[in-house]
mmCIF file of the N, C-alpha and C atoms, coordinates in Angstrom:
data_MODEL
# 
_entry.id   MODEL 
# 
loop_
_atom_site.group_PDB 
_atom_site.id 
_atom_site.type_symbol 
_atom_site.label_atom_id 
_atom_site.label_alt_id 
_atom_site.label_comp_id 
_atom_site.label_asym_id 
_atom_site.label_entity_id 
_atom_site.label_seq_id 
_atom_site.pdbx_PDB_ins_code 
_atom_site.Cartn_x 
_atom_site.Cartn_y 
_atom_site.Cartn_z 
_atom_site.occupancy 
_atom_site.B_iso_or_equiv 
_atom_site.pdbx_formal_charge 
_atom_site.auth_seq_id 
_atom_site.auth_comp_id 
_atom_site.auth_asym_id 
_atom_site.auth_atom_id 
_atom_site.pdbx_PDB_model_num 
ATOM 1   N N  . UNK A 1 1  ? -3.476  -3.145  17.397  1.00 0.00 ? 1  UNK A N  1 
ATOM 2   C CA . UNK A 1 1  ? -3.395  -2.762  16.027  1.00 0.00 ? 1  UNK A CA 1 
ATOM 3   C C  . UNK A 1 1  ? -4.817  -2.596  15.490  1.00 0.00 ? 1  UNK A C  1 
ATOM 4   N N  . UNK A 1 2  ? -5.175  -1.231  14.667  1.00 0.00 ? 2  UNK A N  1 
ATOM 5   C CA . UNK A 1 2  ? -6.322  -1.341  14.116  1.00 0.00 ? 2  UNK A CA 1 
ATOM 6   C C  . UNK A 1 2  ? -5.866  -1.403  12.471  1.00 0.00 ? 2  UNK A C  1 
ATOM 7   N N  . UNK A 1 3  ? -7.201  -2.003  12.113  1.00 0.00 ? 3  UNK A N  1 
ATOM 8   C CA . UNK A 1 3  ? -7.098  -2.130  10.643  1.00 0.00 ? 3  UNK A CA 1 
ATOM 9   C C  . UNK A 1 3  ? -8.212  -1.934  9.665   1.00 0.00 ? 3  UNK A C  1 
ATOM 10  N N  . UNK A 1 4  ? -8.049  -0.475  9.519   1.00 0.00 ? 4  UNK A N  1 
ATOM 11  C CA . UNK A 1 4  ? -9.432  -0.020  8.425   1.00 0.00 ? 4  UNK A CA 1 
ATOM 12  C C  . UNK A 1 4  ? -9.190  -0.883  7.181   1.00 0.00 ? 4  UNK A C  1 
ATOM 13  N N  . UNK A 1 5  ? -11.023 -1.114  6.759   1.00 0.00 ? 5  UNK A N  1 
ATOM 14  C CA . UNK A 1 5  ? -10.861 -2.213  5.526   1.00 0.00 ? 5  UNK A CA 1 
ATOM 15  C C  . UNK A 1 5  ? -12.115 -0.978  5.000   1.00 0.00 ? 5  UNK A C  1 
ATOM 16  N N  . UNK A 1 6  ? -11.214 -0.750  3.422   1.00 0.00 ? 6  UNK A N  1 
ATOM 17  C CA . UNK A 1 6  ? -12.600 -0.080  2.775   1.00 0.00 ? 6  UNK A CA 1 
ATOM 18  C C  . UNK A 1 6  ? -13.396 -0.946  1.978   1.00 0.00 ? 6  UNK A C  1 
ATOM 19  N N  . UNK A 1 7  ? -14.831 -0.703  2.313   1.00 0.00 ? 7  UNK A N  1 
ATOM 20  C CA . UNK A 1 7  ? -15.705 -1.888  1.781   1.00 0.00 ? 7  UNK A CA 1 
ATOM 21  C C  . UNK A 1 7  ? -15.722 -1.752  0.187   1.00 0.00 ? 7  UNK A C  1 
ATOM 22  N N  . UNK A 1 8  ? -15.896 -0.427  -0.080  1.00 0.00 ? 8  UNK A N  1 
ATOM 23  C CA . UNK A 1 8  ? -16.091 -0.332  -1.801  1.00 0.00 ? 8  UNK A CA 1 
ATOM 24  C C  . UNK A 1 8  ? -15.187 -1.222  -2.642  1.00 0.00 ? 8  UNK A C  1 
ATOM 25  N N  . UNK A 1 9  ? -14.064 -0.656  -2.487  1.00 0.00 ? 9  UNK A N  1 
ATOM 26  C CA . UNK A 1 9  ? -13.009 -1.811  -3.023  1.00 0.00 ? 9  UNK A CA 1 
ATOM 27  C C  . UNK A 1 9  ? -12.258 -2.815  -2.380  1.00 0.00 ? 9  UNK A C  1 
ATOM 28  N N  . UNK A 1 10 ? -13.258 -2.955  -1.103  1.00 0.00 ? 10 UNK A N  1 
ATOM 29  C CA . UNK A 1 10 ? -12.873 -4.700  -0.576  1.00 0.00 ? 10 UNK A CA 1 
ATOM 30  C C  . UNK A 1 10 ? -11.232 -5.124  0.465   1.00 0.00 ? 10 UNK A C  1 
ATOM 31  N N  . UNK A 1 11 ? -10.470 -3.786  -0.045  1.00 0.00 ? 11 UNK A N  1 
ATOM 32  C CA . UNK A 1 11 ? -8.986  -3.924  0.559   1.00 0.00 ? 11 UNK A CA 1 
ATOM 33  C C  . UNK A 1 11 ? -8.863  -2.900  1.781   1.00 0.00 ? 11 UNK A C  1 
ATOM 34  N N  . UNK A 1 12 ? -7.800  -3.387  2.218   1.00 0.00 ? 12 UNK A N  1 
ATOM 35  C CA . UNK A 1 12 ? -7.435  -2.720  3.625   1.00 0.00 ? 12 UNK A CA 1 
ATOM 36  C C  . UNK A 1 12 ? -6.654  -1.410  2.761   1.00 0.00 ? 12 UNK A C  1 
ATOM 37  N N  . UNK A 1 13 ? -7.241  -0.311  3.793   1.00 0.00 ? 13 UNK A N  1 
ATOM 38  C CA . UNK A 1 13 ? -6.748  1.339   3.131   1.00 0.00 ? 13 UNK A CA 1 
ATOM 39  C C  . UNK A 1 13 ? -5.921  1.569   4.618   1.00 0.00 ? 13 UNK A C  1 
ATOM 40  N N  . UNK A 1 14 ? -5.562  1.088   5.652   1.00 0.00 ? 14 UNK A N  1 
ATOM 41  C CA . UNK A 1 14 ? -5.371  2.018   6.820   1.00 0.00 ? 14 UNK A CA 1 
ATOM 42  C C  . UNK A 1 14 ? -4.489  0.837   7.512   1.00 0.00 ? 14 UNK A C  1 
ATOM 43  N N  . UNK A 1 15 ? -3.548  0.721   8.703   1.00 0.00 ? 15 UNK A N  1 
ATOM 44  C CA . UNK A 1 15 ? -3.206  0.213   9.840   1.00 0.00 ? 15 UNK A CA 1 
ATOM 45  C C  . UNK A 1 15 ? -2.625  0.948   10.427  1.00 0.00 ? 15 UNK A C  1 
ATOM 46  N N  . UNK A 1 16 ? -2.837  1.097   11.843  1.00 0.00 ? 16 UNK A N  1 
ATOM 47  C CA . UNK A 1 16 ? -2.250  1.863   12.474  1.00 0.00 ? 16 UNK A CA 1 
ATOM 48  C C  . UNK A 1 16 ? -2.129  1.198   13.640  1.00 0.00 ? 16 UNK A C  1 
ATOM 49  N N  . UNK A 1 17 ? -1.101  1.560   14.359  1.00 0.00 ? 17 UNK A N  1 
ATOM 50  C CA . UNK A 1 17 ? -0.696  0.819   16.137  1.00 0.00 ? 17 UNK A CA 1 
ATOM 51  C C  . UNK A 1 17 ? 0.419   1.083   16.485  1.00 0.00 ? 17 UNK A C  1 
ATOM 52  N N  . UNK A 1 18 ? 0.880   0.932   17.490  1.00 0.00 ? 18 UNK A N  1 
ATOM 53  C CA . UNK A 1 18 ? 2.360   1.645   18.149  1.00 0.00 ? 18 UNK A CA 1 
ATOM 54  C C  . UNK A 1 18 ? 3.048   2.809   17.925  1.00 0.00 ? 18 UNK A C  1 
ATOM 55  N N  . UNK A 1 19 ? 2.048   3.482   17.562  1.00 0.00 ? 19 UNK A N  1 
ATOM 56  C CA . UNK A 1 19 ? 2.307   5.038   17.170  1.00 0.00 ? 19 UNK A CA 1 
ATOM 57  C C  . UNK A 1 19 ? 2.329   5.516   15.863  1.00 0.00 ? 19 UNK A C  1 
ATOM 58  N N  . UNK A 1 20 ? 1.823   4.006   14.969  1.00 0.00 ? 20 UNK A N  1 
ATOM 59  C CA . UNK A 1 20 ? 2.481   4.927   13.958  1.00 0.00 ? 20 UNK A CA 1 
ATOM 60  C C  . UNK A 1 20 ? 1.187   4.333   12.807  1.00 0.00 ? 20 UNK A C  1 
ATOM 61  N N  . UNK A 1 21 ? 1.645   4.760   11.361  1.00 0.00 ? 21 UNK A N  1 
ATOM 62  C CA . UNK A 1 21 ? -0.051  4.439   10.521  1.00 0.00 ? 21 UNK A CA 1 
ATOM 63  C C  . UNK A 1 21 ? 0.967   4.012   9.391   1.00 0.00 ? 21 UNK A C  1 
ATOM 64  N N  . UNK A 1 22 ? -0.181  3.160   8.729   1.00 0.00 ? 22 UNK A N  1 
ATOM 65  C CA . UNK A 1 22 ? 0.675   3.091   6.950   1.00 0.00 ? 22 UNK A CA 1 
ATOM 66  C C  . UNK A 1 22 ? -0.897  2.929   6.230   1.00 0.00 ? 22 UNK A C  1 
ATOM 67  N N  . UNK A 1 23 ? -0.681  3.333   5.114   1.00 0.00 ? 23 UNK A N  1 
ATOM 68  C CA . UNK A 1 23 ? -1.842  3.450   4.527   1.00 0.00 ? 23 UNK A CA 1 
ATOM 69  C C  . UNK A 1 23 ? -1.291  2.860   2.584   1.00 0.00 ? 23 UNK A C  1 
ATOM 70  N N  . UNK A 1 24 ? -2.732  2.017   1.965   1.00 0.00 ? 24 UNK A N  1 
ATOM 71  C CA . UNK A 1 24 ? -1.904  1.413   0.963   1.00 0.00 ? 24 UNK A CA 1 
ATOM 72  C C  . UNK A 1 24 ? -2.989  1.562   -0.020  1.00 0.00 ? 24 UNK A C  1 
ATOM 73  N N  . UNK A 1 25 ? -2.349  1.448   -1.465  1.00 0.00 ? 25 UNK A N  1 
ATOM 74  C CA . UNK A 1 25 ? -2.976  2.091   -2.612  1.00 0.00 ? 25 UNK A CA 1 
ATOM 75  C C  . UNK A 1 25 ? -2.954  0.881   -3.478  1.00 0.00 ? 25 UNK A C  1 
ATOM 76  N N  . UNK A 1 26 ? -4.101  0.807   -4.128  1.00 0.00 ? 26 UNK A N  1 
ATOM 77  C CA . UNK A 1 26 ? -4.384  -0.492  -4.743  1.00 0.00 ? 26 UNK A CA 1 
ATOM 78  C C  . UNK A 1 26 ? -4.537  -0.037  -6.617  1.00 0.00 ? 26 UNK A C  1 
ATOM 79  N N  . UNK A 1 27 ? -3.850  -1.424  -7.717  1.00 0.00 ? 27 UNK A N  1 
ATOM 80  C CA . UNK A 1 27 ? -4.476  -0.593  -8.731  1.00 0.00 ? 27 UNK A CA 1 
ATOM 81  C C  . UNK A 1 27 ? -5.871  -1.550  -9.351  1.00 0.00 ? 27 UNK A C  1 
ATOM 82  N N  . UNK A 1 28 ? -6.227  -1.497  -10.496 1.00 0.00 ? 28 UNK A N  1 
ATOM 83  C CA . UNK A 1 28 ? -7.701  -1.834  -10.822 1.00 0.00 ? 28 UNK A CA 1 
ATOM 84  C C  . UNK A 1 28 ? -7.702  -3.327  -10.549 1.00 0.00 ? 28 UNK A C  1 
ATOM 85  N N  . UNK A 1 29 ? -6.221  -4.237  -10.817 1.00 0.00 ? 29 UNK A N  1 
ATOM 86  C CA . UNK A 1 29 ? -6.297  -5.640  -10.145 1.00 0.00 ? 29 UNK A CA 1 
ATOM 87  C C  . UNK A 1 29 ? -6.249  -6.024  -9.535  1.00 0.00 ? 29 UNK A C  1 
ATOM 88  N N  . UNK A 1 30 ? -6.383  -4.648  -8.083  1.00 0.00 ? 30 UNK A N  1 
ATOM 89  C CA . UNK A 1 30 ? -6.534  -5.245  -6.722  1.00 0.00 ? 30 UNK A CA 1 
ATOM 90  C C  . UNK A 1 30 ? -4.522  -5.538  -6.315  1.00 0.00 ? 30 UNK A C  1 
ATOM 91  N N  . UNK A 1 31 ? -3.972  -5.256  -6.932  1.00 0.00 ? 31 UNK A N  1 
ATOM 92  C CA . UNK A 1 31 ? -2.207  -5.172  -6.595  1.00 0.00 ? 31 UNK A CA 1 
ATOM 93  C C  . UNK A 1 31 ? -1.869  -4.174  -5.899  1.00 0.00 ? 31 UNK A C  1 
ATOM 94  N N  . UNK A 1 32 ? -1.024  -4.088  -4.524  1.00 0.00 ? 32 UNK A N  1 
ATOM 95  C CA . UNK A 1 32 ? -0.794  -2.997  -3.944  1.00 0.00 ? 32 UNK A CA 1 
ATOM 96  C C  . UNK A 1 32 ? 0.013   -2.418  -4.455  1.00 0.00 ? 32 UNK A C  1 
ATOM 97  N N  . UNK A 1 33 ? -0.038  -0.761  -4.683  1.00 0.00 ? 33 UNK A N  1 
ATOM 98  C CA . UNK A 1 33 ? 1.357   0.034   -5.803  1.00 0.00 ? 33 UNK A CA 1 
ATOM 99  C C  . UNK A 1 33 ? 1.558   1.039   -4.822  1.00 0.00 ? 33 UNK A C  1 
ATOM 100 N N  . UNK A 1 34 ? 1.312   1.187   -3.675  1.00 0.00 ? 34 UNK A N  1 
ATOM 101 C CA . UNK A 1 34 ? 1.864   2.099   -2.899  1.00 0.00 ? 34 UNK A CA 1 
ATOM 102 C C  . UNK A 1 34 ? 1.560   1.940   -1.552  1.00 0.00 ? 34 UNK A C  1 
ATOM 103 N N  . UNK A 1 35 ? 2.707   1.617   -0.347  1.00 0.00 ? 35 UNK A N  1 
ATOM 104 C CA . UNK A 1 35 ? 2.965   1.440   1.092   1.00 0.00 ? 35 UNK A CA 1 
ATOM 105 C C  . UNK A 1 35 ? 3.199   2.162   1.909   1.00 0.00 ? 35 UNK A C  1 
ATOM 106 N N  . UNK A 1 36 ? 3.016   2.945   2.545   1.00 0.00 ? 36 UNK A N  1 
ATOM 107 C CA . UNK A 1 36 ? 3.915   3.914   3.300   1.00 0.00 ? 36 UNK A CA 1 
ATOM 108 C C  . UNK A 1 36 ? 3.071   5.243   4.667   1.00 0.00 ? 36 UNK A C  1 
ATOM 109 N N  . UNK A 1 37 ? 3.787   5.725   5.167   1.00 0.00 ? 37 UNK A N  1 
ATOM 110 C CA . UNK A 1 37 ? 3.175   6.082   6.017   1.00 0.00 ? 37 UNK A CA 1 
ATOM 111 C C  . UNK A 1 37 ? 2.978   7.827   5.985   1.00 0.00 ? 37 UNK A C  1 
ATOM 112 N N  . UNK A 1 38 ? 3.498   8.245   4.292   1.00 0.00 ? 38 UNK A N  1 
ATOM 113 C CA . UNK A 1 38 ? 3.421   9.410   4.256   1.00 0.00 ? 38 UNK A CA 1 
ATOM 114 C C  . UNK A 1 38 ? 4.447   10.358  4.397   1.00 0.00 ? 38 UNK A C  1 
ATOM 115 N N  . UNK A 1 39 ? 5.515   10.197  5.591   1.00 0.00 ? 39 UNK A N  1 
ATOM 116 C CA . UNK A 1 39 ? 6.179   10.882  5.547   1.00 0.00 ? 39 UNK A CA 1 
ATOM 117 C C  . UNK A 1 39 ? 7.795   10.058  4.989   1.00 0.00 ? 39 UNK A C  1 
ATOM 118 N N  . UNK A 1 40 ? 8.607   9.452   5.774   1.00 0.00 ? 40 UNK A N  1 
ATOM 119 C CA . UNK A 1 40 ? 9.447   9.123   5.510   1.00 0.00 ? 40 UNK A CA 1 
ATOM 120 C C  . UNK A 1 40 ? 9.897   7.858   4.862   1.00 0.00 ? 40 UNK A C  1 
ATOM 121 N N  . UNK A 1 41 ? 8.517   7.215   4.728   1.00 0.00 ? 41 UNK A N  1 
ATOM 122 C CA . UNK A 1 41 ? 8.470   5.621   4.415   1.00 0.00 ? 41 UNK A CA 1 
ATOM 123 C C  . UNK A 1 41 ? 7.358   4.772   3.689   1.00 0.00 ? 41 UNK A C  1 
ATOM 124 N N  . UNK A 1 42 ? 7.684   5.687   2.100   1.00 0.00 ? 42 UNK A N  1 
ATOM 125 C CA . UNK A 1 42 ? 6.475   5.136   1.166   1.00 0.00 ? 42 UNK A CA 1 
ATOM 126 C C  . UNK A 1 42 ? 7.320   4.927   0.104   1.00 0.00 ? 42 UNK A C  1 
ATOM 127 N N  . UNK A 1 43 ? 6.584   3.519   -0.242  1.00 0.00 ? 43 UNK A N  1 
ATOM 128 C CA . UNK A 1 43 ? 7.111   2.547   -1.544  1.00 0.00 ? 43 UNK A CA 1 
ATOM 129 C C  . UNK A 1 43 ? 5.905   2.595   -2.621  1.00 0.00 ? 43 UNK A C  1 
ATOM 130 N N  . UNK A 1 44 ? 6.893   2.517   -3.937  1.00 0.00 ? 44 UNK A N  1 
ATOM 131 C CA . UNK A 1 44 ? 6.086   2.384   -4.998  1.00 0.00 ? 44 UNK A CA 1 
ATOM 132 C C  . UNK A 1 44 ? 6.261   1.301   -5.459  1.00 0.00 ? 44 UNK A C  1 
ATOM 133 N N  . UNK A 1 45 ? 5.153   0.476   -6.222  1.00 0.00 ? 45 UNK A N  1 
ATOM 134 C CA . UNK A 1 45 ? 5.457   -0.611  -6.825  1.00 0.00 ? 45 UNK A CA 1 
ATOM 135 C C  . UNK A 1 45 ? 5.438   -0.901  -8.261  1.00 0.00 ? 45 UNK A C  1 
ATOM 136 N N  . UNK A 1 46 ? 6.452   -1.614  -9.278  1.00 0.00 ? 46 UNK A N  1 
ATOM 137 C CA . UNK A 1 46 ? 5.620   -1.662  -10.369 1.00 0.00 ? 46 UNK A CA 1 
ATOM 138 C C  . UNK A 1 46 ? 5.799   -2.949  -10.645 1.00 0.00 ? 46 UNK A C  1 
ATOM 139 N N  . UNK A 1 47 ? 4.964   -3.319  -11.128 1.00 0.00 ? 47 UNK A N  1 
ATOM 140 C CA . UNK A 1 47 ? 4.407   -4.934  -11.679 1.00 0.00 ? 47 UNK A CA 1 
ATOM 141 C C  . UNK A 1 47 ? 4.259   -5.162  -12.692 1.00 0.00 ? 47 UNK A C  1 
ATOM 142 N N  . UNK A 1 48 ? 4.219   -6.093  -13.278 1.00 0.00 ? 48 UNK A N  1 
ATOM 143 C CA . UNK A 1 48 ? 4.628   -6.902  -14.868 1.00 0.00 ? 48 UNK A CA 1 
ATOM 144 C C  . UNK A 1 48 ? 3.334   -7.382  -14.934 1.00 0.00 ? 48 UNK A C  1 
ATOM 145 N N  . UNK A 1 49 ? 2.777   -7.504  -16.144 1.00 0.00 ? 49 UNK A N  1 
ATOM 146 C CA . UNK A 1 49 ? 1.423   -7.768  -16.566 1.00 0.00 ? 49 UNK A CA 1 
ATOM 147 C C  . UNK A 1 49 ? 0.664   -9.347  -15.920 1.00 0.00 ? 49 UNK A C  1 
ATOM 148 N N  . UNK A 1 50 ? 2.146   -9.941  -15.224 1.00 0.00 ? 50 UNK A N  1 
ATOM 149 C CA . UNK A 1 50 ? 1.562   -11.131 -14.365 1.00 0.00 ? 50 UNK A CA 1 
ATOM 150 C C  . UNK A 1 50 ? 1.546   -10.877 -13.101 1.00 0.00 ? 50 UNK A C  1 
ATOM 151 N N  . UNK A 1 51 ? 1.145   -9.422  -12.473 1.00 0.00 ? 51 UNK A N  1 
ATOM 152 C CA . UNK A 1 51 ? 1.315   -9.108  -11.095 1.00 0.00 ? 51 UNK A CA 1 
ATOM 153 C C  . UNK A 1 51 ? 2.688   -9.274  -10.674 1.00 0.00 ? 51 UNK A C  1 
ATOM 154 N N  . UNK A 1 52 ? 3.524   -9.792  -10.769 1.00 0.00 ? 52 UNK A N  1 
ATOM 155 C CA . UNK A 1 52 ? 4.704   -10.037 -9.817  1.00 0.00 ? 52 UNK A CA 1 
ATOM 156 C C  . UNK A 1 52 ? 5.308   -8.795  -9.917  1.00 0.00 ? 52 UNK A C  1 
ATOM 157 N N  . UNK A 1 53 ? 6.126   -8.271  -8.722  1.00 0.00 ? 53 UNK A N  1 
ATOM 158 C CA . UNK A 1 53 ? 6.941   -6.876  -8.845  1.00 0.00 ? 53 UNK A CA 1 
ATOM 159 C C  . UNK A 1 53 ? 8.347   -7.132  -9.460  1.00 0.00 ? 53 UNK A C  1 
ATOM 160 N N  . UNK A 1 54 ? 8.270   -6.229  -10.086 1.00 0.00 ? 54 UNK A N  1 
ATOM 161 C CA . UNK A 1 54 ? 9.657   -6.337  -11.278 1.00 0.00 ? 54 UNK A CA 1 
ATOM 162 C C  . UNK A 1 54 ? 10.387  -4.863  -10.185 1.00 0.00 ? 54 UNK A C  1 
ATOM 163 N N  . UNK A 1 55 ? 9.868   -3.998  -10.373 1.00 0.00 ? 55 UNK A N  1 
ATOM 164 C CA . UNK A 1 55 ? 10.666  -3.001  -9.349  1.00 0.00 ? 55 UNK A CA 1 
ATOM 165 C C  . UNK A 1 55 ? 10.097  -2.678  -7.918  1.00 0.00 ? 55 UNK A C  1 
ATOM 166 N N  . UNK A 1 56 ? 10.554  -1.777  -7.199  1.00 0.00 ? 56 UNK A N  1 
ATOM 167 C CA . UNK A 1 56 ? 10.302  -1.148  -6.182  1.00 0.00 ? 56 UNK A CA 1 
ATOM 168 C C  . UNK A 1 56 ? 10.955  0.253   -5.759  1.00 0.00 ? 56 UNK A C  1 
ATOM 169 N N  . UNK A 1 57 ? 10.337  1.280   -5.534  1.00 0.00 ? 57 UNK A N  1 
ATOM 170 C CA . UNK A 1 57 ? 11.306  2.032   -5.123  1.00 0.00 ? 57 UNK A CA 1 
ATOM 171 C C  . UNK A 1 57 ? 10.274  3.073   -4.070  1.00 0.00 ? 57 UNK A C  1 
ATOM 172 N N  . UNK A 1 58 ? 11.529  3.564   -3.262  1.00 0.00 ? 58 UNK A N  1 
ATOM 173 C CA . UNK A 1 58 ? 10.871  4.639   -2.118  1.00 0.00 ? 58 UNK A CA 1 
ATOM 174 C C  . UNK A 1 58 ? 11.685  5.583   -1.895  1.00 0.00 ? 58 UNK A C  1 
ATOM 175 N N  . UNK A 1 59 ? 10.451  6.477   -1.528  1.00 0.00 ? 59 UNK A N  1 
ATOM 176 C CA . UNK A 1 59 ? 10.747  7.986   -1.854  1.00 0.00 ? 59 UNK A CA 1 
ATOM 177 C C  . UNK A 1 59 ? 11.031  8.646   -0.563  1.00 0.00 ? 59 UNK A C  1 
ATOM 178 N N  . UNK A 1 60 ? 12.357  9.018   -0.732  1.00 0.00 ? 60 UNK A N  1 
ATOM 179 C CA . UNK A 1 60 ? 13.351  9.734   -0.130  1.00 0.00 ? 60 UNK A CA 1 
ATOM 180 C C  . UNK A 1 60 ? 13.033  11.414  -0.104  1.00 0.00 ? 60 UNK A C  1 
# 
């Protein structure tokens, strides 16, 4: 498994291994709001002003 870490903003942007990649989107508090690998298997997140996820949904 590799695991790109972007230094600017400190978080992992990349994993990839066994064929396959996911790549993840961070917002200004450092909370991940998006998972997925692009094609068939990316989640959105939304979070409540105390970070915790109140929803989730992925796009079909």
């Amino acid at each position: 498994m590799i695991v790109e870490w972007d230094p600017l903003f400190e978080e992992v942007s990349t994993v990839r291994g066994n064929g396959s990649s996911r790549s993840f989107a961070y917002d200004a508090e450092g909370e991940r709001v998006i998972a997925g690998d692009g094609f068939d298997d990316t989640r959105f997140f939304l979070r409540g002003l105390d970070g915790r996820v109140l929803s989730e949904f992925e796009l079909i």
